[in-house]
C-alpha positions as CSV (number, residue, x, y, z in Angstrom):
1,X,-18.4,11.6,-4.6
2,X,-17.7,8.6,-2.1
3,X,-14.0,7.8,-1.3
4,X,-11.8,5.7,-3.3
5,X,-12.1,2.6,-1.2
6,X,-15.7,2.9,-1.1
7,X,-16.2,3.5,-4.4
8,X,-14.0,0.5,-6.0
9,X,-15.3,-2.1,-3.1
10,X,-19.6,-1.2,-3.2
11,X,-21.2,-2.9,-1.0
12,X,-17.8,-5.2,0.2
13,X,-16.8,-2.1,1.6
14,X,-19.3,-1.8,4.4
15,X,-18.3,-5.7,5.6
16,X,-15.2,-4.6,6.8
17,X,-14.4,-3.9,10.5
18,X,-15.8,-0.7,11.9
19,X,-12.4,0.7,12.5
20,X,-10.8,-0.3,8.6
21,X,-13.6,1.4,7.0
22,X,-12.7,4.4,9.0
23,X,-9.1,4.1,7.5
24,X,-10.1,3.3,4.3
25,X,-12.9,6.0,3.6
26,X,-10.3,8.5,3.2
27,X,-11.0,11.3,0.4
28,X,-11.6,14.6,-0.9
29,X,-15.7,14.6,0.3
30,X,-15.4,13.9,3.9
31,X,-12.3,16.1,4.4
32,X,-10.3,13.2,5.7
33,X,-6.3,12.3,5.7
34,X,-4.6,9.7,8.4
35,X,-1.4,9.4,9.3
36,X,0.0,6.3,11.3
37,X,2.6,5.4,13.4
38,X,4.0,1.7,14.0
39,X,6.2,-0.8,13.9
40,X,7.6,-3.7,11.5
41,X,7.4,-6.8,13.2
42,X,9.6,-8.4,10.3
43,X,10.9,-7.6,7.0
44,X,12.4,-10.6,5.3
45,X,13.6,-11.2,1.5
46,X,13.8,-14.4,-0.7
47,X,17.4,-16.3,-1.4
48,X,20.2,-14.3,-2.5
49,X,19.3,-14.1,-6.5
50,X,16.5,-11.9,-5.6
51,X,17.9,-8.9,-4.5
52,X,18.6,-7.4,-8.3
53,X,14.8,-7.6,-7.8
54,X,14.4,-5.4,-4.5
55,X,17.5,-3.2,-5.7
56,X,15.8,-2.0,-8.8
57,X,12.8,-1.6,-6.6
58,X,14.6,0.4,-4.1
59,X,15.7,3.0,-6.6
60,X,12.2,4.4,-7.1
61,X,10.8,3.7,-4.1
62,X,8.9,0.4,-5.2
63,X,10.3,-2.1,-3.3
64,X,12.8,-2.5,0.2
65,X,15.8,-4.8,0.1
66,X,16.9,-4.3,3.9
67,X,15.5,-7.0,5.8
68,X,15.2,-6.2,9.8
69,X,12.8,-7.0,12.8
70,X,11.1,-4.4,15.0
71,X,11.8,-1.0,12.5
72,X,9.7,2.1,13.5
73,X,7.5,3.4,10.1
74,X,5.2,6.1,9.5
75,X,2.0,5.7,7.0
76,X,1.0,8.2,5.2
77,X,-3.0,8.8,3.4
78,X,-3.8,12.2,2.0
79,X,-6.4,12.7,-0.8
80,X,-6.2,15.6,-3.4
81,X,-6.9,15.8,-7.2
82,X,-3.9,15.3,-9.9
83,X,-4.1,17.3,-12.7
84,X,-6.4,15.0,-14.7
85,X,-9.2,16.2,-12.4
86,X,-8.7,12.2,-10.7
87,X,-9.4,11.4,-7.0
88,X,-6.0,10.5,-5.8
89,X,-4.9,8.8,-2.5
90,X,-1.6,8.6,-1.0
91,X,0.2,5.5,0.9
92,X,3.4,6.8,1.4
93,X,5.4,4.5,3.9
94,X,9.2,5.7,5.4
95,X,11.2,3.2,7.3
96,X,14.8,3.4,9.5
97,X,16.7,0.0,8.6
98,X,19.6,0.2,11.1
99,X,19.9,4.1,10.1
100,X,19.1,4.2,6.9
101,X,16.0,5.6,5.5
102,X,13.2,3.5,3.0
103,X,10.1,4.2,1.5
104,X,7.7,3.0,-0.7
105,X,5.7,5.2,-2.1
106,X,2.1,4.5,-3.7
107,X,-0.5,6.5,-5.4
108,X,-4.6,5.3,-5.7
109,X,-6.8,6.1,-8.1
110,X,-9.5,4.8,-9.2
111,X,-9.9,2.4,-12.5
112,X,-12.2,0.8,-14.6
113,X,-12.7,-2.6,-12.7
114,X,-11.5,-1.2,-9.3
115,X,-8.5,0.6,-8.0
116,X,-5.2,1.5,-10.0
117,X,-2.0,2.2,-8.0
118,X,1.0,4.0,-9.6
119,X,4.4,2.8,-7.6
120,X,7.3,4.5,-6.8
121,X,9.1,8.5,-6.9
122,X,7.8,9.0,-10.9
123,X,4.7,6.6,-10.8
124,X,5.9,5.4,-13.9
125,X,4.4,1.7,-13.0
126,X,0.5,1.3,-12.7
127,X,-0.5,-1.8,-11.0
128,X,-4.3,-3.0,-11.2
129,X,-5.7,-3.7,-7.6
130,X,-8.1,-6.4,-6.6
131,X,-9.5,-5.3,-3.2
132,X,-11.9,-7.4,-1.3
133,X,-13.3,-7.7,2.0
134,X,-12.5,-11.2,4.2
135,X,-15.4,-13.1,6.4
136,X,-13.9,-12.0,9.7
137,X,-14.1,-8.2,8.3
138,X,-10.4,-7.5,7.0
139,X,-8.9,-6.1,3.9
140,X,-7.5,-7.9,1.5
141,X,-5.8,-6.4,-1.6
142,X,-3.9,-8.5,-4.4
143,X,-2.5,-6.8,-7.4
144,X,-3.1,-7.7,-11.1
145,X,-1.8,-6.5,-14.1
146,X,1.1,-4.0,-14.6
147,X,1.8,-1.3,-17.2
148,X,5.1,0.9,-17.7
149,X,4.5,4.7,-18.3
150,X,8.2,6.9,-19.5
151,X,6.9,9.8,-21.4
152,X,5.6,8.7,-24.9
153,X,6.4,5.2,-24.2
154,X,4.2,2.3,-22.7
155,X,3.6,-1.1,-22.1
156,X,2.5,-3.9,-20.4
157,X,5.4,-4.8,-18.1
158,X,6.3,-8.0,-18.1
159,X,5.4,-9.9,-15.1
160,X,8.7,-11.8,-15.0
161,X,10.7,-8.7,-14.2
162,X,8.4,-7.9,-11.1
163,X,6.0,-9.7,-8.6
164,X,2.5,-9.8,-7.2
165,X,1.3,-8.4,-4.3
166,X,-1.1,-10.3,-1.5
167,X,-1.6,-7.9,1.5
168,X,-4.3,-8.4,4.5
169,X,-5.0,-5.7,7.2
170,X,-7.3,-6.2,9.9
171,X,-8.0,-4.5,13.3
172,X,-7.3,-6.3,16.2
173,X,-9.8,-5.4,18.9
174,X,-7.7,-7.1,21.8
175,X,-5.3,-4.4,21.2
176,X,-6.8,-1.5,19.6
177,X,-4.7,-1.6,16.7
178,X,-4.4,-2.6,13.1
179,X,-2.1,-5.3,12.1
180,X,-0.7,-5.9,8.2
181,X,0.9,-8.6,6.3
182,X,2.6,-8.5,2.6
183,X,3.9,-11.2,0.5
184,X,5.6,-10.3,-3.2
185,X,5.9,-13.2,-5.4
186,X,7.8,-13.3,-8.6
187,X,5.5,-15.8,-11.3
188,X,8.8,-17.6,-12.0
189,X,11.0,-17.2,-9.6
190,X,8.8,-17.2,-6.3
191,X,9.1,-15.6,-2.8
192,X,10.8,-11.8,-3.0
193,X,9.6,-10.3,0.1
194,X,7.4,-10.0,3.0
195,X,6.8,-7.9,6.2
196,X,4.7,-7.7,9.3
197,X,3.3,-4.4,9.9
198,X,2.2,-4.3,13.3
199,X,0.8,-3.3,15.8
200,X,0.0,0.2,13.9
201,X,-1.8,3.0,15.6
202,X,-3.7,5.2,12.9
203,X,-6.0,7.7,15.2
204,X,-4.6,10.5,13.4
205,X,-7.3,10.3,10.7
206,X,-8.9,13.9,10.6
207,X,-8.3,17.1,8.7
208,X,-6.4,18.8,7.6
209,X,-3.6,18.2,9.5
210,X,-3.4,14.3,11.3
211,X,-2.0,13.7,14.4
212,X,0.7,11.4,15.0
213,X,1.0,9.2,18.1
């Protein structure tokens, strides 16, 4: 069994820089987790009409309506199986906005045509990942289709209530560390959010217990 990341990219995985593979090949064979420590260059948000977007968000953990520059965050990638016998990653983020406590919580798996992330505290929302690796050896993931899981009920969620993800993470060599931007888009209504993650330090990929610097 070859990790998540490895498994849904093939051979796209080995183009990426030394140091994202090593971030990315997190999983239950090599005994691996990695926890990081950095900080959010910028969080910004879209006009005023989209924050019922980022509030609903907010409530399960899906989306962050603060915006703020410089906030401290910890990262959070820990592999395990869920009770459907399944591979499972974690990306759990927490953030400080002037005091106040965010995250955004995200669970991998992996899907027919690539990776399958289920958002937020009840992973109610499954989001199809697109995951690709970028000439000059970053990640880039951009997210697809979405589906709505409440007990016996489920559907495709319309993409007019929610928005599409384009994120890039690279390692910059100059500093040693790795650097992320996101971008949420809604199909009708445009620009949600974005943030600048970086510069993030994620050394503390071992088992079983990372380190945090």
């Amino acid at each position: 069994m070859t990790s998540l990341f490895r498994t849904a990219m093939g051979a796209d995985f080995d183009r990426l820089q030394p140091q994202l593979q090593r971030r990315f090949d997190v999983g239950l064979t090599g005994g691996m987790a990695c926890v990081g420590r950095g900080v959010m260059t910028q969080i910004t948000r879209g006009p005023w009409w989209t924050v019922p977007f980022l509030q609903i968000g907010r409530l399960r953990n899906i989306l962050v309506p603060d915006v703020g520059a410089d906030v401290p965050f910890t990262i959070a990638n820990y592999p395990y199986l869920d009770p459907y016998g399944r591979e499972t990653v974690t990306f759990v983020r927490e953030y400080r906005v002037r005091g106040r406590r965010r995250r955004f919580d995200a669970t991998m798996v992996a899907g027919h045509d690539g990776i399958v992330d289920y958002l937020g505290t009840h992973q109610h929302l499954a989001v199809d990942l697109d995951v690709s690796a970028e000439p000059d050896g970053s990640l880039l993931l951009r997210s697809g289709a979405q589906r709505f899981y409440e007990g016996p009920v489920a559907f495709r969620f319309p993409m007019l209530f929610s928005g599409r993800a384009t994120l890039r993470e690279r390692f910059d060599e100059t500093d040693g560390r790795f650097h992320v931007d996101l971008r949420v888009d809604n199909d009708r209504f445009g620009y949600l959010f974005s943030a600048t993650e970086g510069p993030l330090r994620a050394s503390g990929c071992r088992h079983p217990t990372p380190r945090l610097i």
